[in-house]
SEMINU-793461 format. One record per residue: residue number from 1; x, y, z of N, C-alpha, C, O in turn. Coordinates in pm, 1 decimal. Atoms other than C-alpha are relative to their C-alpha. Layout:
     n       n.xx       n.yy       n.zz      ca.xx      ca.yy      ca.zz       c.xx       c.yy       c.zz       o.xx       o.yy       o.zz
   NUM          X          Y          Z          X          Y          Z          X          Y          Z          X          Y          Z
...
***
This chain:
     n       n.xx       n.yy       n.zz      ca.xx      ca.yy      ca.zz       c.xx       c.yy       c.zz       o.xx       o.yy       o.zz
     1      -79.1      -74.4      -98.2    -6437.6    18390.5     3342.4       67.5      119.5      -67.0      139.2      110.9     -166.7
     2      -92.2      -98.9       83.3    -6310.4    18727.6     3261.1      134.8       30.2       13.5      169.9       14.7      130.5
     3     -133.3       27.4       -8.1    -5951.3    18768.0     3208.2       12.8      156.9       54.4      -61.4      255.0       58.8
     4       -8.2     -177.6      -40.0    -5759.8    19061.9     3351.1        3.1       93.6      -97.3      -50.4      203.0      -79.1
     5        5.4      -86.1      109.4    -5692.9    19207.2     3017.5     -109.6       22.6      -38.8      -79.2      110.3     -119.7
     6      127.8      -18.3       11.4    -6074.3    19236.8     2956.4      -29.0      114.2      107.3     -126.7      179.5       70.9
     7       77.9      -66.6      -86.3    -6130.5    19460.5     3264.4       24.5      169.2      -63.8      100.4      190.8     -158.3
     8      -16.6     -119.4       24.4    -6145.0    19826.8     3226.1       94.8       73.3       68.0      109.0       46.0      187.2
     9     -105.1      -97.3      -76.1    -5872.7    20089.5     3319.0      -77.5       24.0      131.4      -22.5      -33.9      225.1
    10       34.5       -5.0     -176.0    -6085.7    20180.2     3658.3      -26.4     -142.3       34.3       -7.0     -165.8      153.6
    11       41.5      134.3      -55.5    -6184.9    19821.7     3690.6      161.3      -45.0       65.4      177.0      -71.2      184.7
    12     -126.5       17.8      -52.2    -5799.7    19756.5     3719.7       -2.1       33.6       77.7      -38.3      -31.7      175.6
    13      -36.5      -28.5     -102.5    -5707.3    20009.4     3908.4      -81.7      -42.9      134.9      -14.4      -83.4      229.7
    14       63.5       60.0     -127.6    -5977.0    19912.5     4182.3       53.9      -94.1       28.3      142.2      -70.5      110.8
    15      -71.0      137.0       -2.8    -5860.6    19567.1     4182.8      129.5      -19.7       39.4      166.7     -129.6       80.8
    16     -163.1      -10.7       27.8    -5487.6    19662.7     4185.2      -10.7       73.8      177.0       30.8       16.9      277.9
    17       33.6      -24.7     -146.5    -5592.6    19885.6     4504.2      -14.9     -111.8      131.5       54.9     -139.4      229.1
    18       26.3       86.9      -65.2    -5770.9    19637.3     4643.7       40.5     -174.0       89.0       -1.7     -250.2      176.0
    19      -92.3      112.4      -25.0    -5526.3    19368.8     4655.7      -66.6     -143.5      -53.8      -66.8     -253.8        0.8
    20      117.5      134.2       69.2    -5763.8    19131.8     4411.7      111.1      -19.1     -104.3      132.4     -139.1     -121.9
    21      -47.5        5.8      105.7    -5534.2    19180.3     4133.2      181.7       57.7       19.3      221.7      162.1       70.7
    22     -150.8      -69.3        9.2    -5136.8    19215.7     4092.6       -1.3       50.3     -110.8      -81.8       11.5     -195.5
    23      -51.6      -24.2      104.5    -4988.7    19397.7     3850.7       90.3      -93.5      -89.4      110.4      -82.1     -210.3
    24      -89.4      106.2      150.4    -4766.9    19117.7     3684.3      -81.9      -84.3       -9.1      -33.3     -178.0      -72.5
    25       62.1       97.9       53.8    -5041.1    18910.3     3659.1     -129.9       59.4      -81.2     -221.0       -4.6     -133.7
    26       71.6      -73.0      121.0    -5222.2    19189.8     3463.0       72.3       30.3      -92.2       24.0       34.4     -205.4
    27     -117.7      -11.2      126.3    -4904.4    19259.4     3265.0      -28.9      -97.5      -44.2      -85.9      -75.9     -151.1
    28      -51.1      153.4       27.3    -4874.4    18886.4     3218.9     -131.4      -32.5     -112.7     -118.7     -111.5     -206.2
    29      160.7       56.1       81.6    -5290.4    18873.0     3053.1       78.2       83.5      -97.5      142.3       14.4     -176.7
    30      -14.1      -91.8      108.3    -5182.6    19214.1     2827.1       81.5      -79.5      -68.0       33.3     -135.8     -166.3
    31     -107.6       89.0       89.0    -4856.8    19021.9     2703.2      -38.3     -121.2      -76.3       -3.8     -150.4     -190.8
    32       61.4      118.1       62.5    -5035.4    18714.9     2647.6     -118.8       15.3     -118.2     -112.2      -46.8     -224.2
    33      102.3      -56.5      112.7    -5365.9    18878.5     2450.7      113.6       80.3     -127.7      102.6       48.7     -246.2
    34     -108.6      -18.3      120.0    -5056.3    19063.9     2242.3       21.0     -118.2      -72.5      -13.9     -124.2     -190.4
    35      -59.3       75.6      103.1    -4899.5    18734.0     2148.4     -115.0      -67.6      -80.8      -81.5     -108.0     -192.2
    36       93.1       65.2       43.6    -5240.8    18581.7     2061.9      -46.9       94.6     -128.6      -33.4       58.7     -245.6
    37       71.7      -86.8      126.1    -5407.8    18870.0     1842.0      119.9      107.7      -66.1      110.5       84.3     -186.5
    38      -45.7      -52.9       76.2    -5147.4    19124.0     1714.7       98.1      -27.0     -100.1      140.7       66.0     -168.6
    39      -77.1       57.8       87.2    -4923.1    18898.6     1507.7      -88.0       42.9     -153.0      -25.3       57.6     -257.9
    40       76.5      -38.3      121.8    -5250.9    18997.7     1241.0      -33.3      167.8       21.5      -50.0      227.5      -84.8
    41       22.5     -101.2       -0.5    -5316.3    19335.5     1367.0       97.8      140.6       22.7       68.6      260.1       23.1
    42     -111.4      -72.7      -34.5    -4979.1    19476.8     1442.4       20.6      147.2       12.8       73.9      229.3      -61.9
    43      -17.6     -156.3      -32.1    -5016.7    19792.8     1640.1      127.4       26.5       55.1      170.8      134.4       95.4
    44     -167.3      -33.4     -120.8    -4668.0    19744.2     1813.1      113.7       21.9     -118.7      135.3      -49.6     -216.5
    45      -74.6       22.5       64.2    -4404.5    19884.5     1677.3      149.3      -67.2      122.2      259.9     -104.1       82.8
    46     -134.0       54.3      -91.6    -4147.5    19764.9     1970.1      -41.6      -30.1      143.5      -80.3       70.0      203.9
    47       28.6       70.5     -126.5    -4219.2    19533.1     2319.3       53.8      -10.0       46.8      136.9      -76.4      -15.1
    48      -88.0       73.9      -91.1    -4016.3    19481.1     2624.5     -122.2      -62.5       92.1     -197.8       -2.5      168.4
    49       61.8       33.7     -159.6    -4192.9    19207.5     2835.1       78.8       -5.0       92.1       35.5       62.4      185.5
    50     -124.9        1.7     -127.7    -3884.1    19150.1     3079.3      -46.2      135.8       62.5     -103.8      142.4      171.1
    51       -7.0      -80.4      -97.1    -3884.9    19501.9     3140.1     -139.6       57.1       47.5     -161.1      157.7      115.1
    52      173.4      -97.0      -63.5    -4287.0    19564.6     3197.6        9.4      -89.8      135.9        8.7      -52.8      253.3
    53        4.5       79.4     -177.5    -4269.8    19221.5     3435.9       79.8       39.9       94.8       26.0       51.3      204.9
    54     -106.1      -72.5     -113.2    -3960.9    19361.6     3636.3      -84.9      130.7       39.6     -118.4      126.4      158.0
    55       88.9     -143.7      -33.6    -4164.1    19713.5     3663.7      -95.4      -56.8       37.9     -116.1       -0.1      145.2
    56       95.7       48.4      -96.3    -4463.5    19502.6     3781.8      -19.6      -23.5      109.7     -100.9       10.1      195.8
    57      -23.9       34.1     -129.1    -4344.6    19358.6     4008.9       79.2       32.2       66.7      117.9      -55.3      144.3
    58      -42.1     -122.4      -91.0    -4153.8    19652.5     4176.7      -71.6       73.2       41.3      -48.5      144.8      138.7
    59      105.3     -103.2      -78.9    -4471.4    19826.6     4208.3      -94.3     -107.7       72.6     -170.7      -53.4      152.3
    60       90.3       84.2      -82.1    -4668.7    19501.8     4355.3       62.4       23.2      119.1      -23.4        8.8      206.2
    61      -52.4       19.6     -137.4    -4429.3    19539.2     4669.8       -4.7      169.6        2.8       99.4      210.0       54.6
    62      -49.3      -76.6      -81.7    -4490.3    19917.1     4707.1     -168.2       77.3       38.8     -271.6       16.8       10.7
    63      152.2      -46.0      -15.8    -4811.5    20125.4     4802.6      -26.5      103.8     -122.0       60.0      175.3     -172.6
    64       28.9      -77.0       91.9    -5011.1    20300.0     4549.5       67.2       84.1      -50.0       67.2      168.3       39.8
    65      -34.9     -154.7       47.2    -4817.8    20601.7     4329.7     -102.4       95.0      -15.1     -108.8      213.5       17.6
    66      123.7     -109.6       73.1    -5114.5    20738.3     4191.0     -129.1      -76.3     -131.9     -160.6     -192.5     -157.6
    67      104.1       55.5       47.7    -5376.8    20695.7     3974.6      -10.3     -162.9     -118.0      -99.7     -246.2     -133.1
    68      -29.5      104.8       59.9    -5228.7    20442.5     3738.4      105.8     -131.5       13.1      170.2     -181.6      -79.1
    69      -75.4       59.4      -52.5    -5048.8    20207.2     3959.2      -19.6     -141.9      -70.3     -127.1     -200.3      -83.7
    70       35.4      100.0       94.4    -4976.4    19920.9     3751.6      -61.9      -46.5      -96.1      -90.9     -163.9     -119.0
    71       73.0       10.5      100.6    -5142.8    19998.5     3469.3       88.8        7.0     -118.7      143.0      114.6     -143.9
    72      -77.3      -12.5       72.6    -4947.6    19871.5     3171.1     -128.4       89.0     -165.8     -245.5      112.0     -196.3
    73       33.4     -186.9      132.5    -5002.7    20157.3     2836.6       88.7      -84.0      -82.2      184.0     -159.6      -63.1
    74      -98.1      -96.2      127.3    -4891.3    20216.7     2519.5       42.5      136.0      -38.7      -33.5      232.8      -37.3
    75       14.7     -135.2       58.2    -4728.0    20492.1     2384.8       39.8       28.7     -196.7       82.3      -44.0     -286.5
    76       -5.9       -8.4      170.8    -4717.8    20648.0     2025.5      142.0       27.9      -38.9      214.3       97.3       32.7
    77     -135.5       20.8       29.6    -4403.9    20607.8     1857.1       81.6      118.3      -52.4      191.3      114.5     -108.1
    78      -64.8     -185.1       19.9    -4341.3    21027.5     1817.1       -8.2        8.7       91.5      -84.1      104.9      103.4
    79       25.5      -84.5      -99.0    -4333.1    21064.7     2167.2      125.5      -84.9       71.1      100.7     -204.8       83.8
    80      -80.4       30.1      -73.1    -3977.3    20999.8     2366.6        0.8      -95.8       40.4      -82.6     -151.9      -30.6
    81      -23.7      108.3     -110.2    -3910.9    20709.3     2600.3      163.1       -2.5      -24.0      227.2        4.9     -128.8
    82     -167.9        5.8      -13.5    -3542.6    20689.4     2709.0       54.4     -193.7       17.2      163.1     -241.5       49.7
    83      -74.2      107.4      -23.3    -3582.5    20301.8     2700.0      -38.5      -99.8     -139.0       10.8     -212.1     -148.7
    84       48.0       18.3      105.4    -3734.7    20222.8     2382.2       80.3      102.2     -125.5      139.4      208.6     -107.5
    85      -49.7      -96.3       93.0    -3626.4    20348.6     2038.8     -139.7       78.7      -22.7     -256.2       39.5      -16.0
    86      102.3     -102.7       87.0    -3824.7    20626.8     1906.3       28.3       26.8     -167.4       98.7      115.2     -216.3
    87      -51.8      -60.0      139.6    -3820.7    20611.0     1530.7      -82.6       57.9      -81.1      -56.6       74.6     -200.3
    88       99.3      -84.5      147.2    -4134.9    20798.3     1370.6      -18.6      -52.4      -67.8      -40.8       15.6     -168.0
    89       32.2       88.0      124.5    -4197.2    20508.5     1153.6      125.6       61.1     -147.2       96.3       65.0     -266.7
    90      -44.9      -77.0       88.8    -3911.7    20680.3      971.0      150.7      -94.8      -32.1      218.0     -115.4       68.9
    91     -110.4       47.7       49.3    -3603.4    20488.6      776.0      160.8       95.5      118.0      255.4       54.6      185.4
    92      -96.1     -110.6      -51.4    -3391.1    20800.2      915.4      -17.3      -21.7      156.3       87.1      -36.2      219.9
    93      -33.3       28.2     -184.7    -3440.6    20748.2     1293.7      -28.2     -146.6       68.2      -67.9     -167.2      182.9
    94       31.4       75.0      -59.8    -3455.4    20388.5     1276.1       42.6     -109.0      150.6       -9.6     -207.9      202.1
    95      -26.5       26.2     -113.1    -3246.2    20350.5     1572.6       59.8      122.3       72.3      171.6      123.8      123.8
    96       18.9     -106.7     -133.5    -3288.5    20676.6     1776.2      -31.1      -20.2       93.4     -134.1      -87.4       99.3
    97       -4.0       72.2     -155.3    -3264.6    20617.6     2130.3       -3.0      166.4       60.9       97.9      236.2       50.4
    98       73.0     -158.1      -87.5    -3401.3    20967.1     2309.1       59.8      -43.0      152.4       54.6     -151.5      210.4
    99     -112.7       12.4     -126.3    -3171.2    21038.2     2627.8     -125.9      -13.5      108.5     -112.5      -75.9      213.8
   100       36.9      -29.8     -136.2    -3491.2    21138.6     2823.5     -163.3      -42.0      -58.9     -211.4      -66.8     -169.4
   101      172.0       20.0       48.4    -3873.2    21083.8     2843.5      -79.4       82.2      -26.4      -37.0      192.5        7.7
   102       48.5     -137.9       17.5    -4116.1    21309.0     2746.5      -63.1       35.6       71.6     -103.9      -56.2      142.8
   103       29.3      -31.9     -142.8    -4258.5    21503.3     2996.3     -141.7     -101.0       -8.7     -136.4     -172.2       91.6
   104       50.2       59.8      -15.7    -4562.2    21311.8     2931.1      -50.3     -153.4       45.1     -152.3     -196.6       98.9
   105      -30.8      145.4      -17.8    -4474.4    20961.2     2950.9       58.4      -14.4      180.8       39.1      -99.9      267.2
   106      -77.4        4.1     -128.2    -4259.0    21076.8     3257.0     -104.0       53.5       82.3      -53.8       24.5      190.9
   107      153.2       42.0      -24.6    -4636.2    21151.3     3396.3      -53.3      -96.1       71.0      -85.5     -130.0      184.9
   108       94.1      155.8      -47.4    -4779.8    20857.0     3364.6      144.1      -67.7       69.9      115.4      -80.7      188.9
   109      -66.3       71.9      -59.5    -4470.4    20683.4     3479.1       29.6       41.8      173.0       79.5      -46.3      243.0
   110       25.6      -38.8     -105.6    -4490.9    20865.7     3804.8     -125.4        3.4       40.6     -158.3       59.6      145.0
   111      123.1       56.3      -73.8    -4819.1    20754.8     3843.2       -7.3     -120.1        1.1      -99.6     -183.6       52.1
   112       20.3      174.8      -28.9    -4776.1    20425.8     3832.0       -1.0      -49.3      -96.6      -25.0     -164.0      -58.6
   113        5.6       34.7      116.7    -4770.7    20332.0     3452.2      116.3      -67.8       -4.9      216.1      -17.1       46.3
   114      -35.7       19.4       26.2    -4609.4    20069.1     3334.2       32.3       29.5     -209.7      -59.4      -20.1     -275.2
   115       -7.0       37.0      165.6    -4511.0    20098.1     2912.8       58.9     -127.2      -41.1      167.9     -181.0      -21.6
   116      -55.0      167.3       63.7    -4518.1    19768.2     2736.3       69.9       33.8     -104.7      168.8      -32.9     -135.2
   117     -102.2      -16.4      121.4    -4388.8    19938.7     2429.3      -65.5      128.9      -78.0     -160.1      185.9      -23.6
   118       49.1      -76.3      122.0    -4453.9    20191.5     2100.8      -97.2      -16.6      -51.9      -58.4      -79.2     -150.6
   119       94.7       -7.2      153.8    -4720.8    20188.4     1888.0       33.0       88.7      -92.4       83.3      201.0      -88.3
   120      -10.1      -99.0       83.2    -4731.8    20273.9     1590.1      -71.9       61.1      -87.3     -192.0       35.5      -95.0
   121       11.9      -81.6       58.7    -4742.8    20529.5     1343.1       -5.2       40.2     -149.2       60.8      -41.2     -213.7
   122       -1.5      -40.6      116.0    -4786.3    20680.5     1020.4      146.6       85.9      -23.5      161.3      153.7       78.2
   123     -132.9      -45.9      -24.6    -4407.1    20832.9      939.3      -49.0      170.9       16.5     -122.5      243.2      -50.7
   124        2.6     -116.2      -57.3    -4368.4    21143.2     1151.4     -126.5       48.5       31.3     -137.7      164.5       70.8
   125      134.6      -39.8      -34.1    -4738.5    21150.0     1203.2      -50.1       62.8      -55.2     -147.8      127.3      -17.2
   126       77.8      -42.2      139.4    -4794.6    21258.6      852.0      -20.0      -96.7     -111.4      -96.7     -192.4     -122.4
   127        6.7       54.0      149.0    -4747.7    21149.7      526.2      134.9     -102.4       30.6      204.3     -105.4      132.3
   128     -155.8       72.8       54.1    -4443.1    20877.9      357.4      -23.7     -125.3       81.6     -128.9     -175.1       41.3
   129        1.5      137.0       -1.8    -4423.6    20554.6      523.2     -145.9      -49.2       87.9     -194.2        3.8      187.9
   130      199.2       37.9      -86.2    -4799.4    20391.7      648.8       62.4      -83.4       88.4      171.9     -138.6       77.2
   131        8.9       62.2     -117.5    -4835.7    20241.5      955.3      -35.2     -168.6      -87.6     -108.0     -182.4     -185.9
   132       61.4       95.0       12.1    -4872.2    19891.2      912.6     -119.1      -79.0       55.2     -147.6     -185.4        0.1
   133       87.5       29.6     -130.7    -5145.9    19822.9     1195.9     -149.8      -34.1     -142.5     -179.7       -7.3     -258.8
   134      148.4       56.2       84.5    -5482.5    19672.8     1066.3      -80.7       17.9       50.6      -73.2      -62.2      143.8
   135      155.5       30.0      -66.6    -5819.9    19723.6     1196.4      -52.5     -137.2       89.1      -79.8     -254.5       63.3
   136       11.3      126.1     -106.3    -5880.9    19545.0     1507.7     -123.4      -97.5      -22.9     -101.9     -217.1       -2.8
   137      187.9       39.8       89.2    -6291.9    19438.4     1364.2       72.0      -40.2     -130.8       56.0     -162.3     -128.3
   138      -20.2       49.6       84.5    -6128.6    19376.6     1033.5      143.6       -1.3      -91.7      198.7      105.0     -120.3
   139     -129.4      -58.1       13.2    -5805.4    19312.7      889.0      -15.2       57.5     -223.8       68.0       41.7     -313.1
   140       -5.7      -37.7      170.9    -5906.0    19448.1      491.4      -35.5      160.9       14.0      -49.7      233.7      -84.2
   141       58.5      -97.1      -34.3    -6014.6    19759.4      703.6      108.9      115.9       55.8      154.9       79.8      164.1
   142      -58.9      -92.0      -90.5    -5792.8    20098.0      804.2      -27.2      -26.4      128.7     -131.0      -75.9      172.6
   143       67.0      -49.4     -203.5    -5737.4    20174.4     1230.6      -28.2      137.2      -70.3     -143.5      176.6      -52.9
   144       10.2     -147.4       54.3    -5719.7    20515.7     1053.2      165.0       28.6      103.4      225.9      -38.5      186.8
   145     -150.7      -59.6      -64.2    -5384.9    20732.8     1159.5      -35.1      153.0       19.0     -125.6      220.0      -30.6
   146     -155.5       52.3       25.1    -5161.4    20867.3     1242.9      -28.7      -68.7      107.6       23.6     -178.8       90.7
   147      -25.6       55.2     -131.6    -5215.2    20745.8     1577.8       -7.9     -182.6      -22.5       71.0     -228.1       60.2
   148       52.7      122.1       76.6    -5324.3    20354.2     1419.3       40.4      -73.8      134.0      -49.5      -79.0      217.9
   149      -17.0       64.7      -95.4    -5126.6    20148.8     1687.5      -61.7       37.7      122.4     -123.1      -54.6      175.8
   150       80.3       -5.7     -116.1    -5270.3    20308.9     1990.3     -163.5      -19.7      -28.9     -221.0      -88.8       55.2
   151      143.4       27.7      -16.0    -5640.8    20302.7     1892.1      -14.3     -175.6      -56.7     -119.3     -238.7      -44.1
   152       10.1      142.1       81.7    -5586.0    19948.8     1714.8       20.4     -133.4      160.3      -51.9     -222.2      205.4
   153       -8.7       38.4     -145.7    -5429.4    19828.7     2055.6     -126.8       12.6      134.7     -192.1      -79.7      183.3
   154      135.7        3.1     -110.1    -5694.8    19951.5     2327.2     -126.8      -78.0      -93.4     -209.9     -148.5      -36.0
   155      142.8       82.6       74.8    -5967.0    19809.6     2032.6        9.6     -134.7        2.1     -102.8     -184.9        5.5
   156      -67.7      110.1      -24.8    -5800.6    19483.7     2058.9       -8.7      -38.0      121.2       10.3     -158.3      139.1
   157      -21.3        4.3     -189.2    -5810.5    19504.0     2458.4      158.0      -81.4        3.8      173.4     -198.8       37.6
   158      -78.8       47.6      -55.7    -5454.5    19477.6     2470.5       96.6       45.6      107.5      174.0      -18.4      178.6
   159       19.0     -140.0      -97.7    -5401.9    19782.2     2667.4      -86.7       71.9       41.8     -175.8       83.1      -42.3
   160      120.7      -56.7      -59.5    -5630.5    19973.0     2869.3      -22.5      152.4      -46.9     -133.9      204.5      -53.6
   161      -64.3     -156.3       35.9    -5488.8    20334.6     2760.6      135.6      -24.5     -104.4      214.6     -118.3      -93.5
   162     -101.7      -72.9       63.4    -5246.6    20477.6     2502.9       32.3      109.8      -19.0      -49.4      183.9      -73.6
   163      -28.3     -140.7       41.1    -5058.6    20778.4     2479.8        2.9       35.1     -161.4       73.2      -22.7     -244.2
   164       14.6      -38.7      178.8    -5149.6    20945.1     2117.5       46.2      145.0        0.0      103.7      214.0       84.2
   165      -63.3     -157.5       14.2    -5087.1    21271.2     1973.8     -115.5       55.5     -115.2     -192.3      -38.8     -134.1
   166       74.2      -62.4       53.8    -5314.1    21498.0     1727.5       32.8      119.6      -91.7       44.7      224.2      -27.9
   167      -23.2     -163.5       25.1    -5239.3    21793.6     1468.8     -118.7       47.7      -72.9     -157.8      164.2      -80.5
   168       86.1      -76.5       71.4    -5515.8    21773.2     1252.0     -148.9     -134.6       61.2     -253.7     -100.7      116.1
   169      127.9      116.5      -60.1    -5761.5    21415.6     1348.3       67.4     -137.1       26.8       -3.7     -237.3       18.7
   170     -113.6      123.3      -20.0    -5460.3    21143.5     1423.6      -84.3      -65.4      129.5     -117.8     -183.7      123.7
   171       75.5       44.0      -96.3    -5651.5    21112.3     1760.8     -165.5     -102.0      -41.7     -192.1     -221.8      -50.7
   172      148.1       29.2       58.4    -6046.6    21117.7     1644.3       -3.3     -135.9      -46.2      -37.8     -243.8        1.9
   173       42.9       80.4      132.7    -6026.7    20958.1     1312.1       48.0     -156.7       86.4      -52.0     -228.6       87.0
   174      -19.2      101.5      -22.4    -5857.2    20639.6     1480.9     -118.1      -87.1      108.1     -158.7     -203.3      109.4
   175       34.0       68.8     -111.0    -6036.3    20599.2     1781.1     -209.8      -19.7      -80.6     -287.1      -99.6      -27.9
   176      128.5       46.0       57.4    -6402.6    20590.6     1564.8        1.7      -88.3     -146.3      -94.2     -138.7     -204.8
   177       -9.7      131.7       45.6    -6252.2    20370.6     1337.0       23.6     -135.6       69.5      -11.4     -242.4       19.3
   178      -44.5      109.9      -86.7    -6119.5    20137.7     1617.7     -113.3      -62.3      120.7      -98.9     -162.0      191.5
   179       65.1       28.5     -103.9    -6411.7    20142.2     1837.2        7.3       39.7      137.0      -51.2       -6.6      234.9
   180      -51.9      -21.8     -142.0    -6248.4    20323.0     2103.6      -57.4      163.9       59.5     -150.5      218.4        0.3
   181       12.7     -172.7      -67.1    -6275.5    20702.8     2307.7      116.5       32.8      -43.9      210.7      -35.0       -3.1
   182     -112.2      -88.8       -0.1    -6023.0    20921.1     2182.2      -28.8      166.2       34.6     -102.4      254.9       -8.5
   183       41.8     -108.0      -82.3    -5969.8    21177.4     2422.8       93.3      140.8      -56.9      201.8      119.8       -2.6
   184      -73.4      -43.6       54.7    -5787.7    21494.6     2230.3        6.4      143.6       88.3      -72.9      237.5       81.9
   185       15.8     -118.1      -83.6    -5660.9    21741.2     2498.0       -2.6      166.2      -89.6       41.3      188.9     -202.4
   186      -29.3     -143.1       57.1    -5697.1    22142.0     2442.0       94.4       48.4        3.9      163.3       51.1      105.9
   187     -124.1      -78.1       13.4    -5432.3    22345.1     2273.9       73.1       35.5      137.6       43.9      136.6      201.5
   188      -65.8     -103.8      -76.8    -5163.9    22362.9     2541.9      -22.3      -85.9      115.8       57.7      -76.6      208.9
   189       37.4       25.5     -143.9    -5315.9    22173.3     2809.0       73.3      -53.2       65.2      112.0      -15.5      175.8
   190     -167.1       89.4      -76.1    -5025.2    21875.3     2857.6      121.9       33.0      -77.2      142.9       -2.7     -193.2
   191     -136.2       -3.9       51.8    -4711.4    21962.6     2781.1       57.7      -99.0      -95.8       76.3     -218.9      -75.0
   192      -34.8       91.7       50.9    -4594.7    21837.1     2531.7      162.6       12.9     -114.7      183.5        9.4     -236.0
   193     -132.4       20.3       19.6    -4218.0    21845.0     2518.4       29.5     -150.2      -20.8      -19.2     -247.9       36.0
   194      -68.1      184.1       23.5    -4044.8    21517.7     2395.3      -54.1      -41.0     -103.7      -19.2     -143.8     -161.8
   195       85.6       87.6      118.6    -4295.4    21479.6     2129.6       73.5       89.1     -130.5      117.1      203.7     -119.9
   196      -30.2      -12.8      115.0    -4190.5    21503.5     1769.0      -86.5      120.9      -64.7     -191.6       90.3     -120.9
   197       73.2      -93.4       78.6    -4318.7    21825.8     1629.8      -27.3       35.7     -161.6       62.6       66.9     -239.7
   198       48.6      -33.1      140.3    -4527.3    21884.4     1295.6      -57.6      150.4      -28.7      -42.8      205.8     -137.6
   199       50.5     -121.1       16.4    -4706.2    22217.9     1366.9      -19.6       73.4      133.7     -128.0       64.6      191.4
   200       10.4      -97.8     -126.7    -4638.8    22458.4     1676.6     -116.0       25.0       15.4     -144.8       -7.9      130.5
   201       92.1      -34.4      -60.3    -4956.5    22569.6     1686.5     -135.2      -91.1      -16.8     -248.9      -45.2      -27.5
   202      110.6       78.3       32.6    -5168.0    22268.5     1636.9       20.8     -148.0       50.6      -65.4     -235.6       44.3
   203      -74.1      143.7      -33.6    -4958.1    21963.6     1767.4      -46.7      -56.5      145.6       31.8      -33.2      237.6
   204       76.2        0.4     -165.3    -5189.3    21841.4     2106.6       22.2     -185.2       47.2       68.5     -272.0      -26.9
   205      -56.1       95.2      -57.7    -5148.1    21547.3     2318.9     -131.7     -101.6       91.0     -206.5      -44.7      170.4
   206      149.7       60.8      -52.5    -5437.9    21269.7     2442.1       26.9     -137.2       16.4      137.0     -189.5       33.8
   207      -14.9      141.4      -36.6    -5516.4    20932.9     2487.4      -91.3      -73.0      -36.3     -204.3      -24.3      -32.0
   208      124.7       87.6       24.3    -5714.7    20619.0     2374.5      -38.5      -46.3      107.7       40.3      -45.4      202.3
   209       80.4       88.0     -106.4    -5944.8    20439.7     2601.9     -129.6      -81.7       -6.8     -198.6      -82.2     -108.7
   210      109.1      137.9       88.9    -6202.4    20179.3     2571.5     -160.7       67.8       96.8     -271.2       19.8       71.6
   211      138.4      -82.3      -35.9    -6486.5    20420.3     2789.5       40.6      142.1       23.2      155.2      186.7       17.8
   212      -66.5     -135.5      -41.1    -6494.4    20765.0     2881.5       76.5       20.3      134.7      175.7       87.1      163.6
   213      -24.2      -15.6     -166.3    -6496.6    20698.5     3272.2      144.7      -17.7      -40.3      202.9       77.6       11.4
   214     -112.5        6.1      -17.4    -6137.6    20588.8     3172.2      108.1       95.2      -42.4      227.6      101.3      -13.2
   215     -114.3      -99.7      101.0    -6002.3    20865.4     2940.9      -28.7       69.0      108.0       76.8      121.5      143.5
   216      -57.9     -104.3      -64.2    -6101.3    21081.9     3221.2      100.0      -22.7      141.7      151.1       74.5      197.5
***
């Protein structure tokens, strides 16, 4: 029998449409495949289940938002959330709490996205402290970075999508070590205020996904 966390980001959403599938009882598979496999692969750097099931099941009682109605995500741990800490994998912001979301996150959350939590990162999405995350296929193996928790996560099927980020191959390099699509938008395309900047003119904004139909 396939579980809900097995289905694909459109497979969800159909399902979630369709009234085959709730959202807290697709939160409820993601949370559960977390506690089972990432205790060895640790792409998370920080989880609220309380607050993904409460957000589940506020959007099971309302009609569709948009394209990702009840679709619980990750996001990368340089990119805002006003309910999560944001610390860059960094000693120095290890309890920064960001007033607002980044316009991206605040996005998907107006489409219907739930966030289960952070992934993580390589510090500041460069160099100095490594991600701890392991290769979802092997744990003696890089996810590759910076992005590591989001492509390590969707390779894992413990999320369907993650928000990542890119300056030089943080996107790429992870998602063809992880087994996944990493989708790396063009200079400029999503806004990308809220995110932690390394290089003005090179700093772009994307997403993992486990096919293409879903990154697009």
């Amino acid at each position: 029998m396939t579980e809900p966390y097995q289905l694909t980001l459109g497979q969800m959403a159909q399902a979630i449409r369709a009234g085959d599938l709730t959202s807290e009882a697709l939160v409820t598979s993601c949370l559960e495949r977390i506690s089972q496999v990432d205790p060895s692969i640790l792409a998370w750097a920080s989880l609220n289940a309380k607050a993904a099931l409460t957000r589940a099941r506020q959007l099971d009682k309302e009609s569709p938002r948009g394209l990702l109605h009840g679709i619980p995500i990750g996001v990368k741990d340089i990119i805002d959330t006003d309910d999560f800490i944001t610390s860059y994998n960094s000693p120095i912001y290890r309890t920064h709490q960001p007033t607002a979301n980044a316009r991206i996150v605040k996005r998907a959350l107006d489409a219907g996205a739930i966030v289960l939590g952070k992934t993580t990162t390589q510090e500041f999405a460069t160099r100095g402290n490594v991600s701890p995350t392991r290769n979802p296929f092997s744990a003696l193996h890089t996810p590759g970075g910076s992005s590591s928790g989001s492509a390590a996560a969707v390779g894992a099927n413990m999320v369907p999508l993650a928000l990542s980020t890119q300056t030089a191959g943080s996107i790429v390099r992870p998602a063809s070590y992880c087994g996944v699509v990493g989708f790396k938008a063009g200079y400029g395309l999503i806004d990308i205020a809220g995110v932690k900047r390394m290089s003005p003119t090179l700093d772009t904004l994307g997403v993992h996904t486990r096919n293409v139909q879903d990154a697009a």
